[in-house]
N, C-alpha and C positions, 0 to 999 in steps of 0.2 A: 462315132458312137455305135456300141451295139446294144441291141432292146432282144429281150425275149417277153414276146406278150401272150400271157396264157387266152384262154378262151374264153373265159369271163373276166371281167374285170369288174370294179366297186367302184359305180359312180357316186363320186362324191362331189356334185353339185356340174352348177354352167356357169360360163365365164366369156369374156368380151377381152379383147386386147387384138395389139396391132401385132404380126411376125413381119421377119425376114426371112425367108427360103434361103436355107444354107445349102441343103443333099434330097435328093430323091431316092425311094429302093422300092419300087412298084408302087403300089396306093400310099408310100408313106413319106412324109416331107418333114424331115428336122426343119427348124426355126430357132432362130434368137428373136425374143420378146424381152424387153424392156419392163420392168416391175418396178412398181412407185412401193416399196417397202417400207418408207418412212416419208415424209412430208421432202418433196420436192426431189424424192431418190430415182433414181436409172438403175435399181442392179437389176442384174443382166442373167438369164436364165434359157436355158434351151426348151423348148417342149416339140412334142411329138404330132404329128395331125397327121387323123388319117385322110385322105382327100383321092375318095371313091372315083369322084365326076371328074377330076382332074381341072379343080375349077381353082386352085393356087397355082398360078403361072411362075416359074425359078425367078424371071428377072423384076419382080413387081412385090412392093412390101404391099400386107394388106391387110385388113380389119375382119376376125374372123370370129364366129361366136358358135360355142357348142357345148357338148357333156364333157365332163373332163373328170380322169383315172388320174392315178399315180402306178406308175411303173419302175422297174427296177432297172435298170443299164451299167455301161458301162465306158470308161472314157469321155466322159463328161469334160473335166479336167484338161486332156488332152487337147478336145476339140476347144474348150476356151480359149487357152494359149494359144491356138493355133488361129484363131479369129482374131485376136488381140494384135496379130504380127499385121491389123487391116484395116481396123479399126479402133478407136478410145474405148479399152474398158475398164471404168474406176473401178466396181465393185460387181462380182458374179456369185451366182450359186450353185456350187462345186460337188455338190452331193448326188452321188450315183442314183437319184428316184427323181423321175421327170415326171411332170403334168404329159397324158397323152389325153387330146381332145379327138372329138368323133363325132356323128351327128353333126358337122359342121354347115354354118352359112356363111358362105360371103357378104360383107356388109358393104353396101355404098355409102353408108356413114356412119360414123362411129359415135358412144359416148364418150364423151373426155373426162366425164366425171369419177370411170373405171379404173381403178387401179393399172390394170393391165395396159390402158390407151394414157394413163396420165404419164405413166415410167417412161413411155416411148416416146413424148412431146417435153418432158425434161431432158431427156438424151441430146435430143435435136435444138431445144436452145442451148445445151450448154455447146454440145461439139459440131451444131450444125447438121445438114443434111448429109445422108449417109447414100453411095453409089455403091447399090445392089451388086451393081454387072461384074467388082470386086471378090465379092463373097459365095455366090452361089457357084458350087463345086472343090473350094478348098477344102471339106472336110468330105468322109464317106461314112454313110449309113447302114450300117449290115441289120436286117428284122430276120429274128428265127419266131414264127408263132408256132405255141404249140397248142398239139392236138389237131392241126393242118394236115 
């Protein structure tokens, strides 16, 4: 995927959900997260986190809650397919504007009542547990920020 992130961004709100670390490109860590869209859904969604502390480790899925943007990108599409040759994915969202989160905490527990943590616990009943050490590194993350 490539992101161009201007300097400001429009937060429009915070949000709680589980990632997988797919790519690393300095402070930034693509993820697939799991979204309950509809009652009992997994579609599948890329988002952005920036992760300053370096406190998202590549081989560890994990629960993370912050501010969250919508940014513009590109290859979304690309990199689903290219996850899909690794993993089950019934349904995704294919549209070049990601959720980038910021502000972020690591959570030692999560709600499950969150859309974002409920999509990721339908995933795993339906196809079972998912092995990380698979995923992180098959896709690559280019960030141009501007005004840097």
């Amino acid at each position: 995927m490539r992101v161009k992130i201007k300097p400001i961004v429009h937060v429009i709100g915070e949000e709680e959900l589980i990632i997988i670390p797919l790519a690393r490109n300095r402070d930034f860590v693509e993820a697939l997260n799991f979204y309950e869209d509809v009652p009992n859904g997994r579609l599948a969604r890329l988002v952005l986190v920036l992760d300053k502390y370096n406190e998202i480790r590549n081989d560890e899925i994990v629960g993370i809650k912050g501010k969250k943007a919508v940014i513009e990108c590109e290859g979304v599409k690309e990199d689903i397919q290219e996850i899909s040759k690794y993993i089950r994915i019934d349904r995704a969202y294919e549209i070049n504007r990601v959720p980038l989160f910021f502000d972020i905490e690591v959570l030692k527990e999560v709600d499950t009542n969150i859309r974002g943590v409920k999509g990721f616990i339908n995933y795993v009943s339906a196809h079972g547990k998912i092995d990380v050490s698979k995923l992180f590194g098959i896709i690559k993350l280019e960030v141009l920020e501007e005004g840097v």
